[in-house]
C-alpha positions as CSV (number, residue, x, y, z in Angstrom):
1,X,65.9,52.1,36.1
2,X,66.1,51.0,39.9
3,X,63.2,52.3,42.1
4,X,64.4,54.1,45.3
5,X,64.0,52.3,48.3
6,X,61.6,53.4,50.8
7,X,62.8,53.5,54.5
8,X,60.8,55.2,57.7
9,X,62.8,57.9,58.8
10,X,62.7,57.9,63.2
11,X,62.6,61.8,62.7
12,X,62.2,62.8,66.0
13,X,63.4,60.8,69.0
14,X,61.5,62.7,71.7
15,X,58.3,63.3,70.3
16,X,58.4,60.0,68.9
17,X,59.4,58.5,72.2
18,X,56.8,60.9,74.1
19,X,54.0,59.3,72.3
20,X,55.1,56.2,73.1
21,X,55.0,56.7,76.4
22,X,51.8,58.4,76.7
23,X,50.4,55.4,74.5
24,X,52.3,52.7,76.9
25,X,51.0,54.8,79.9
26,X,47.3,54.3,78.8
27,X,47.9,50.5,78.1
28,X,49.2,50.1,81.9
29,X,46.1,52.4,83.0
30,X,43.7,49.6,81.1
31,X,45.5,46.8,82.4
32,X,45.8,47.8,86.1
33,X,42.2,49.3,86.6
34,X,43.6,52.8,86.8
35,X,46.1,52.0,89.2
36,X,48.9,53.8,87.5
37,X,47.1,56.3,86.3
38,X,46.5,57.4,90.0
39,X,49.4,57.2,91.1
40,X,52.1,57.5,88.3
41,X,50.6,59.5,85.4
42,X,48.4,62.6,87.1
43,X,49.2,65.1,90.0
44,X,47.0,66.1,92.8
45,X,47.7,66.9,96.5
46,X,49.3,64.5,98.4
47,X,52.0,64.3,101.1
48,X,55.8,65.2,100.3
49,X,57.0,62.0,101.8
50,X,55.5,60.0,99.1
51,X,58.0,59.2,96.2
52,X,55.5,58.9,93.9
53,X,54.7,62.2,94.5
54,X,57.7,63.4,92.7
55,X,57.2,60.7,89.6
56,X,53.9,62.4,89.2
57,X,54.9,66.3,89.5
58,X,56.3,65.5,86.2
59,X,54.7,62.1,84.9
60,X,51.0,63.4,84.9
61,X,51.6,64.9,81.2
62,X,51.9,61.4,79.7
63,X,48.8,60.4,81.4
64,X,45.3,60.6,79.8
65,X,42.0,60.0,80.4
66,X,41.1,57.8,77.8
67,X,42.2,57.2,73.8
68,X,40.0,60.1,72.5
69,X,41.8,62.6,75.3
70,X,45.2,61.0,74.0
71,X,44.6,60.8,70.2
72,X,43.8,64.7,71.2
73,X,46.9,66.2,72.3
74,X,49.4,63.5,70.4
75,X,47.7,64.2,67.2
76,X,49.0,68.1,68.0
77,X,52.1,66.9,69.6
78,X,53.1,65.0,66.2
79,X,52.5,67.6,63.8
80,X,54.1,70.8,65.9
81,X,56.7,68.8,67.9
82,X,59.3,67.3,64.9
83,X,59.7,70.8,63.8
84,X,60.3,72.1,67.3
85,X,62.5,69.3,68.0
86,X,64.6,70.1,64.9
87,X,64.5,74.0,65.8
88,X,65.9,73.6,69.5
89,X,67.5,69.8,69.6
90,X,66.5,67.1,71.3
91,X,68.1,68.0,74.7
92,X,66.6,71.1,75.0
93,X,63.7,69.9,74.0
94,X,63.3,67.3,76.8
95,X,64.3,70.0,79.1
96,X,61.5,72.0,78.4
97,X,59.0,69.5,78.4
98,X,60.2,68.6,81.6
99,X,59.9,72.6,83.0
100,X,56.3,72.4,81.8
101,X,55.7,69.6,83.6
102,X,57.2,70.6,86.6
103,X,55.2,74.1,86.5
104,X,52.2,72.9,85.6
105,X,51.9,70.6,88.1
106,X,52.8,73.0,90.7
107,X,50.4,75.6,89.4
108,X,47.7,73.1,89.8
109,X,48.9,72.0,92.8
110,X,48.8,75.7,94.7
111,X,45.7,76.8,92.2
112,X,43.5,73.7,92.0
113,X,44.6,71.4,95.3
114,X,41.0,68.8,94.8
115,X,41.4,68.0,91.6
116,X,43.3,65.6,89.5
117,X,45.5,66.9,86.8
118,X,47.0,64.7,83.3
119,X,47.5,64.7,79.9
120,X,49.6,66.3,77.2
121,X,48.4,69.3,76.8
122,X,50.3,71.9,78.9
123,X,53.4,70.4,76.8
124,X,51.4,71.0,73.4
125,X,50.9,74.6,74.1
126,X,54.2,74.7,75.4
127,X,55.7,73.6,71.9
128,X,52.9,75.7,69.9
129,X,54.6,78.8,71.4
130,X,57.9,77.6,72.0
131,X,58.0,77.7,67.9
132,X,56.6,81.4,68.0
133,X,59.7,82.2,70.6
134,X,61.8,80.4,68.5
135,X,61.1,82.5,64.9
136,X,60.9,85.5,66.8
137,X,65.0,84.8,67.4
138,X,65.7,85.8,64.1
139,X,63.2,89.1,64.0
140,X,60.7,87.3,62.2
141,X,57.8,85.9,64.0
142,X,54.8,84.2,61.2
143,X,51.5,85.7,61.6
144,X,50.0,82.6,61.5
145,X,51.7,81.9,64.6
146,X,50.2,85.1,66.2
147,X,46.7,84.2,65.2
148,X,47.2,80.4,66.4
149,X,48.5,81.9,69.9
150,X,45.9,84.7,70.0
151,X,42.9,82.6,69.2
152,X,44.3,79.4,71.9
153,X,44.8,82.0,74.8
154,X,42.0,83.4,74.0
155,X,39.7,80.7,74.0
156,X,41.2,79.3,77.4
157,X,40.6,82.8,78.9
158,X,37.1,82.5,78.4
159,X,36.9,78.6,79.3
160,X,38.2,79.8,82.7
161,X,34.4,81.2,82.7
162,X,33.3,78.0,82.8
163,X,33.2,75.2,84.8
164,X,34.2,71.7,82.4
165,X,36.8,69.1,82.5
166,X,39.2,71.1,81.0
167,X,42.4,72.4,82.4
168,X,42.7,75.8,81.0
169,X,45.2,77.0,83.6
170,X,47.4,74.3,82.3
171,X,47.0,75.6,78.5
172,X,47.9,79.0,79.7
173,X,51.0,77.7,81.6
174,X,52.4,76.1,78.7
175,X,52.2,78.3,76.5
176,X,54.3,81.1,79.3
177,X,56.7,77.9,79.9
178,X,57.1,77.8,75.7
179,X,57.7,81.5,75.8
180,X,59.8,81.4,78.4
181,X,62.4,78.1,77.2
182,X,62.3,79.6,73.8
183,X,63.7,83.3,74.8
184,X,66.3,81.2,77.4
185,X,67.3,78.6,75.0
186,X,67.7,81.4,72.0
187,X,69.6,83.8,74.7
188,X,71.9,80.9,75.2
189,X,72.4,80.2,71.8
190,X,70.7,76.6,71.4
């Protein structure tokens, strides 16, 4: 009897390639002193005629703080992303990452100019509801979905009561932007 040979499957290209970016972009943080941090992978006020501006209204989500902040949000974005990224396709799926990062980094812009915003996690709650959206296309939305979404909005709505580190605008945001690509990319038919 011949044993069946075991291959790693690259499941999912964008989540897979998300993470390594995030993971490459804390690497280049450690090896230029927080150089690219600053001024590639997080957003905060800054003038309009700076290029990097731009890179970082959508490059601050694969920035982090450090490898506890990153092992954070990828260890969320591996186990909800693959299934995401087979309900919606890859293309879509990059093209609503890429609307959460854009509106999350202009709602901290306008809500939170003095600060510095990165990390994953707008994009994480964008792809915990973007799955809720998703089932709700064919009349069926899981409970435990509705309990996951009802106990993360509401424990960002009272961590806007206090003052921490944390970014809960940018929680709330993704999870409207997840709403909001899953009801257009189910009204367009995937």
């Amino acid at each position: 009897m011949r044993k069946a040979k075991l291959v790693i499957q690259f499941d999912s290209p964008v989540i897979l390639s998300f993470t390594a970016l995030s993971l490459l972009a804390l690497v280049l943080d450690w090896l230029t002193g927080g150089w690219t941090t600053t001024h590639l992978f997080s957003i905060y006020r800054g003038s309009l005629r700076d290029p990097l501006f731009y890179v970082r209204l959508f490059g601050h989500v694969l920035g982090h703080s450090g490898f506890s902040h990153l092992i954070g949000n990828l260890s969320m974005l591996l186990v909800i992303g693959p299934a995401c990224e087979k309900q919606v396709g890859a293309r879509n799926l990059v093209l609503a990452m890429a609307v959460t990062a854009l509106v999350s980094g202009l709602f901290h812009l306008i809500l939170s100019p003095g600060t510095m915003l990165l990390g994953a996690s707008g994009v994480v709650y964008m792809l915990i509801f973007l799955s809720a959206a998703g089932n709700a296309s064919r009349g069926e939305i899981p409970l435990t979905l509705i309990l996951v979404g009802v106990l993360y909005i509401g424990r960002e709505l009272y961590g806007l009561l206090r003052l921490d580190d944390v970014s809960q605008l940018t929680h709330i945001v993704g999870a409207f932007c997840g709403v909001f690509c899953g009801r257009m990319l189910l009204r367009r038919g995937n």
